[in-house]
N, C-alpha and C positions, 0 to 999 in steps of 0.2 A: 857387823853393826858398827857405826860410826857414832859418835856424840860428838859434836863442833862446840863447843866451850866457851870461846871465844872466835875471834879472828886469827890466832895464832895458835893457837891450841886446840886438840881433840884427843877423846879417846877414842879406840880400837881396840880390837879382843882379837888375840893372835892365834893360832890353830889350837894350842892347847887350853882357850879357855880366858888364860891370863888376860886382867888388861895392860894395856900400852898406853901411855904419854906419848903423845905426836904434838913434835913445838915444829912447825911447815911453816913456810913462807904465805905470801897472802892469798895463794891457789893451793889447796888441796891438789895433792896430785899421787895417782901411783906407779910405782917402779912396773916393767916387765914380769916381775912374779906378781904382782898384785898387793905387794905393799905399801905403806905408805910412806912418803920421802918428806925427810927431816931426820931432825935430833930424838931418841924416842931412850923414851924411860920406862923400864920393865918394871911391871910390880905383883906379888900374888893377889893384892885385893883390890876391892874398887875403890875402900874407903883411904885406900894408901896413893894411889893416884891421883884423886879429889883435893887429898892433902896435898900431895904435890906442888899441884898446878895451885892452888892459895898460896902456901909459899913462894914460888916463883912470882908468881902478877903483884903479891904483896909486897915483894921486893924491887918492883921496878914503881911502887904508886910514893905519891908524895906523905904516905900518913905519917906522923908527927907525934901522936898521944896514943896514949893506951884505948882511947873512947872512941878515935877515928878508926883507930885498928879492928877493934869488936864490930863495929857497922861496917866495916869493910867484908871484915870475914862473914858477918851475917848475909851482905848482898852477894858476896859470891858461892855461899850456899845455898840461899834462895834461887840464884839464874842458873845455876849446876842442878839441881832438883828440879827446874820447869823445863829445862831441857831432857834432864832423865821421860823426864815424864811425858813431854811430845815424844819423844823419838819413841818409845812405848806402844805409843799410842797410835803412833804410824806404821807400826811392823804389825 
């Protein structure tokens, strides 16, 4: 199962379960074994992942204030949750 995130970011769940952080170029793509190629952060949970990837996009955004930063992190739990919830909704 795959979640697309973003354009540069997804997650994936590795054979034992775990998810994965996949920071990929602007094609998805996998290796020969069937993984997925990029940078990838290993985590035991999903809610640690999720963090992750807000950390990292929060880091590359222009926020400035403590108020842009909370609407920040709220839209990208909002578009992280509607995504959870398509890809749900498609398997």
């Amino acid at each position: 199962m795959r979640i697309d995130l973003d354009e540069h970011y997804c997650i994936v769940f590795n054979q034992w379960g775990n998810p994965v952080l996949v920071k990929h170029g602007k094609k998805f793509e996998l290796d020969k074994h069937g993984d997925p190629i990029g940078k990838k952060f290993f985590f035991q949970t999903f809610g640690q992942a999720i963090k992750s990837y807000i950390k990292q996009s929060a880091g590359k955004s222009d926020v400035n204030s403590f108020e842009k930063l909370a609407t920040f992190i709220d839209n990208k739990l909002k578009d992280v949750e509607l995504k959870i919830n398509q890809g749900v909704e498609n398997k």
